[in-house]
C-alpha positions in Angstrom: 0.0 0.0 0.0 1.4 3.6 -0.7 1.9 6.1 1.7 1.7 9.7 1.0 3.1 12.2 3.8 0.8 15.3 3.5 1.6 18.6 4.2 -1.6 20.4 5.9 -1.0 23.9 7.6 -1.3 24.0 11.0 -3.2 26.6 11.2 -6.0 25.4 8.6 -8.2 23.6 11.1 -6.3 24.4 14.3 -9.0 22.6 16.3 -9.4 19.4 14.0 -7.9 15.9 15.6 -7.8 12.7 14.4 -11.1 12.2 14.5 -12.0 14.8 12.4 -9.8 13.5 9.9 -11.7 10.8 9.7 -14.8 12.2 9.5 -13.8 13.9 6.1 -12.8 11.3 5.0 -16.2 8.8 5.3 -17.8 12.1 4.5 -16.1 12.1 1.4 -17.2 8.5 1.3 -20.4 8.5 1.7 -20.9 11.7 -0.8 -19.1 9.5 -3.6 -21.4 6.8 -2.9 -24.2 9.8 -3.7 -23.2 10.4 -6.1 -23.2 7.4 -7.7 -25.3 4.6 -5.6 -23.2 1.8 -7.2 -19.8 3.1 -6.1 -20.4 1.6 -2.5 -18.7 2.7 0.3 -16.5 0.4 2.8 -14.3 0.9 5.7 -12.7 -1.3 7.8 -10.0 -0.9 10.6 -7.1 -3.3 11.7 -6.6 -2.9 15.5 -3.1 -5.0 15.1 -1.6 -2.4 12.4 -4.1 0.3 13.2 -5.0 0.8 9.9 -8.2 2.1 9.1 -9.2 1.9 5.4 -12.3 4.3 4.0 -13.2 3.8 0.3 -15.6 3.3 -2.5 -16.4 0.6 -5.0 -14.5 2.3 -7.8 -13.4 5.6 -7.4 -9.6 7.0 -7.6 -8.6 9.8 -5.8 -6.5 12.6 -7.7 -3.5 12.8 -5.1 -4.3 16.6 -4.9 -7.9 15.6 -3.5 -6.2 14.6 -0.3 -5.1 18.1 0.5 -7.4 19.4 3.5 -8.8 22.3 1.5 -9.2 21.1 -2.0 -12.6 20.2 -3.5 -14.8 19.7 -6.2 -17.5 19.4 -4.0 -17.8 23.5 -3.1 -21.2 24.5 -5.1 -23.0 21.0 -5.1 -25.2 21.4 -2.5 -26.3 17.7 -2.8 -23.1 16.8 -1.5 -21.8 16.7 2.5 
């Protein structure tokens, strides 16, 4: 599996923690799946590795998309 390091400004969501994170992310999730009801979404979370995976059937992100800040999402109001 690839790992990206990501560089996010401290000072973008100063009083975001990990489980905000998260939250974007299976908000993303869940807007994908939306957006297209056979792009189902999944998680699942390895308590050994602590891994947690969030997905969808078959999307790809654009590496950019994992930038806290960038979206395509910003005048759909149908999405999250």
């Amino acid at each position: 599996m690839r790992k990206y390091e990501l560089s996010i400004s401290a000072d973008y969501v100063p009083e975001w923690g990990v489980t905000e994170a998260v939250r974007e992310f299976f908000q993303n999730a869940i807007d994908e799946q939306a957006r297209d009801s056979g792009n189902k979404m999944f998680f699942d979370y390895d308590p050994i590795s602590q891994v947690i995976r969030i997905g969808n059937k078959h999307s790809d992100l654009d590496i950019k998309t994992l930038l806290f800040g960038v979206t395509t999402k910003k005048n759909d109001r149908e999405m999250i």
